[in-house]
C-alpha positions in Angstrom: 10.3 75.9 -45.3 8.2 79.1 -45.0 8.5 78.8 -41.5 12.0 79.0 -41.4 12.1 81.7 -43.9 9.7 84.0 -41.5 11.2 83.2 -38.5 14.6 84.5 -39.8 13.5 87.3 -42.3 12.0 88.6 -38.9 15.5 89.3 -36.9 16.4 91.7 -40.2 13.7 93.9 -40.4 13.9 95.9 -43.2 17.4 95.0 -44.5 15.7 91.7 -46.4 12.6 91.4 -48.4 11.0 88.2 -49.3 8.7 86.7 -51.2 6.9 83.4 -51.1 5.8 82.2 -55.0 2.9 80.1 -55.0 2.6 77.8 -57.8 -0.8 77.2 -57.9 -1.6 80.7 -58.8 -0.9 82.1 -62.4 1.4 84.6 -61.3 3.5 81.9 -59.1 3.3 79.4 -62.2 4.9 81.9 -64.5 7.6 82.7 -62.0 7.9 79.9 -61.5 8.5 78.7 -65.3 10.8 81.2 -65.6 13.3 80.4 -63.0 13.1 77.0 -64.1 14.2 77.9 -67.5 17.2 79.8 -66.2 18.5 77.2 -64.4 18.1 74.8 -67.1 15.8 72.3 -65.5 12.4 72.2 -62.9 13.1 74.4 -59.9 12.9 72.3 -56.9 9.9 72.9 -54.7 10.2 74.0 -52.0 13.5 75.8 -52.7 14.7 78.9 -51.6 16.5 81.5 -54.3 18.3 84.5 -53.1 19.4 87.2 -55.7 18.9 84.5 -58.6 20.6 81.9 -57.1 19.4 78.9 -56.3 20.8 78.6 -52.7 18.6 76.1 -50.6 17.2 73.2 -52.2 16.1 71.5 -49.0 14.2 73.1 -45.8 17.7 74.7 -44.2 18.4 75.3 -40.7 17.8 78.5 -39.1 21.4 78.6 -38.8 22.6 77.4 -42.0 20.0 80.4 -43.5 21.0 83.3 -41.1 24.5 82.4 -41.8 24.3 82.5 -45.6 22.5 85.8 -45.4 25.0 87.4 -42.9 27.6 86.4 -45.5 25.9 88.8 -47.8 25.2 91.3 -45.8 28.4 92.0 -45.2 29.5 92.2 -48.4 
């Protein structure tokens, strides 16, 4: 999923930031716990989360991702 992630987040430049969370480091585990708690059960892994929301639970398409983020940038 990373890969898809990067090869996207690379055609915006600076209009998107990203982050990957690692689970296996304390920092990741806590986000990770957290995020979980909001949505009321275990956060899939891989997922990928855009402003809070839970918006990929599987490894998307390029397409699928550049269109969902074009929908927000635009708004």
């Amino acid at each position: 999923m990373t890969r898809v992630v990067e090869a996207v987040a690379a055609e915006y430049g600076d209009r998107l930031n990203w982050q990957k969370i690692v689970t296996n480091d304390l920092a990741g585990a806590k986000r990770y716990q957290n995020y979980s708690k909001s949505l009321g059960r275990p956060a899939p892994v891989p997922c990928i989360v855009i402003e809070g929301k839970l918006v990929f639970e599987t490894t998307p398409s390029t397409e699928a991702l550049k269109a969902y983020i074009d929908r927000l940038l635009e708004n």
